[in-house]
N, C-alpha and C positions, 0 to 999 in steps of 0.2 A: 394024053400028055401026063407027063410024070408031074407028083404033089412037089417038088421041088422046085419044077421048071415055072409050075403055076406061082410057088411061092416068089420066083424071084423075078419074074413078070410082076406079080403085085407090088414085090417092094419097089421096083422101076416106077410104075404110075405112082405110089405114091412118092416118089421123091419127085416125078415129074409134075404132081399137084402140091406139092409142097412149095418148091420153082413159083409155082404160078401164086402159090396164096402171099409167095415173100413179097413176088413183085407188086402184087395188089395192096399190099399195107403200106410198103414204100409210096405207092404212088396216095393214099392218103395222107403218108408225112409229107410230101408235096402239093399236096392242096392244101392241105393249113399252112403252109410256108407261103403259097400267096395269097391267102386270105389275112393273115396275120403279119408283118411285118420282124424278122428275125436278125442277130446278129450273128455274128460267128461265134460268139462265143455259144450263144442259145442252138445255134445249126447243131454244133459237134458234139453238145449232150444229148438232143436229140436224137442223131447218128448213134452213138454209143450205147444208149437205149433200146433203141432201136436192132441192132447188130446184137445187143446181149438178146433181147429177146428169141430172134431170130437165130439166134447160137442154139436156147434152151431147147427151143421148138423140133432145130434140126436134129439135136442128139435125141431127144425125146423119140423119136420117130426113129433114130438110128438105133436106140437101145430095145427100142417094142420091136422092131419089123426083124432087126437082124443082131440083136445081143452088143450092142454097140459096137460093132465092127463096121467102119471104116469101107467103104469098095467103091472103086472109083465108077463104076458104071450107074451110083445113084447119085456121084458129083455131077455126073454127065446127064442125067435123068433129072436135074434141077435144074442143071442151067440151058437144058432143055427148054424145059417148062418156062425159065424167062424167058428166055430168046420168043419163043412161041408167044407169049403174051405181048410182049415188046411188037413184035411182028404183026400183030392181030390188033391190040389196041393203042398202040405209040402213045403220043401224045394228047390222044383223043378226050380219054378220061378225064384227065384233071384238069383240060381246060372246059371240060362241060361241068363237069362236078363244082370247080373251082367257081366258075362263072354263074351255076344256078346257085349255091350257096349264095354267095354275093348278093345276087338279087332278092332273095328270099333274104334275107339279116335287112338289106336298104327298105324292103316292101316293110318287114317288122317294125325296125327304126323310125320309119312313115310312119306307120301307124299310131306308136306310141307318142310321138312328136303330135298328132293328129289329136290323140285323146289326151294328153297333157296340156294343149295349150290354152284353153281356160284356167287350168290349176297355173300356169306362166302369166297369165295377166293379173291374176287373183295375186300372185305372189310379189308381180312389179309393183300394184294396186299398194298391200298393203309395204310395200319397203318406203314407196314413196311418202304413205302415210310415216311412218317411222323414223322417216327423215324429217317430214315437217315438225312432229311431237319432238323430236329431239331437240331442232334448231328452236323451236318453242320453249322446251325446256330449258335449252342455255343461254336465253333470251334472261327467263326469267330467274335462274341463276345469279348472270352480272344484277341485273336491277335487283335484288334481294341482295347480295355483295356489296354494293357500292351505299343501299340505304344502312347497313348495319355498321358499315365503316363510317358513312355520317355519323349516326348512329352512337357509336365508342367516341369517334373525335367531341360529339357535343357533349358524350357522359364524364370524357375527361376534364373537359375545359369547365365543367360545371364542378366537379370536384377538385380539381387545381385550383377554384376560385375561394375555396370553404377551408 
């Protein structure tokens, strides 16, 4: 085989693994999308993000493999490569991905909940203290108030007298 045919066989597979690595990061922006709750407005900087990436990547591999030229047989060699993927893993992925993340983050959150909750009674412990010293406090507040306005009222009426 001639060094040409082999080269544009290789650029083919790598546009057709290209295909596939697009579709495979896609479908990790799809597993944080339901792991995480998004808006539209957060979807479409993601997309755009996402898509520049995917721009850079794709010239990058068009400018190393074939001097940035453009040929439609590695358009064809990429959406290859998705279709192929799509074909092969559908929706499989991200609803296993999606679904063991999930439980792994609830098993961690357990956890943490698990070894925090002595530090959560310790902490109700001392508010409820805090709240009694307070109300204690501003117990003794009024009754120190009300004796010191005694207090002026008797120091006037002694001086009003004199």
């Amino acid at each position: 085989m001639s060094q040409g045919i082999v080269q544009e066989v290789t650029f083919f597979l790598h546009s057709v693994l290209m295909g596939l690595i697009i579709t495979f990061a896609y479908d990790w922006v799809l597993i944080c999308r339901k792991l995480f709750r998004h808006g539209s407005i957060l979807i479409s900087m993601e997309d755009l993000m996402y898509w520049f990436a995917c721009g850079i990547g794709v010239f990058y591999m068009l400018y190393r493999e074939n001097n940035g030229v453009l040929r439609w047989f590695a358009v064809m060699g990429a959406a290859l490569g998705m279709l192929f993927y799509k074909i092969v893993v559908k929706d499989r992925f991200v609803y296993i991905m999606s679904t063991l993340i999930h439980k792994i983050m609830w098993f961690i959150i357990r956890v943490i909940q698990i070894v925090l909750k002595p530090l959560k009674c310790l902490f109700s412990a001392l508010r409820r203290f805090v709240r009694f010293v307070w109300g204690k406090l501003k117990k003794v507040k009024e009754f120190i108030k009300k004796r010191l306005t005694v207090f002026i009222k008797t120091l006037r009426i002694i001086l009003c007298k004199r």
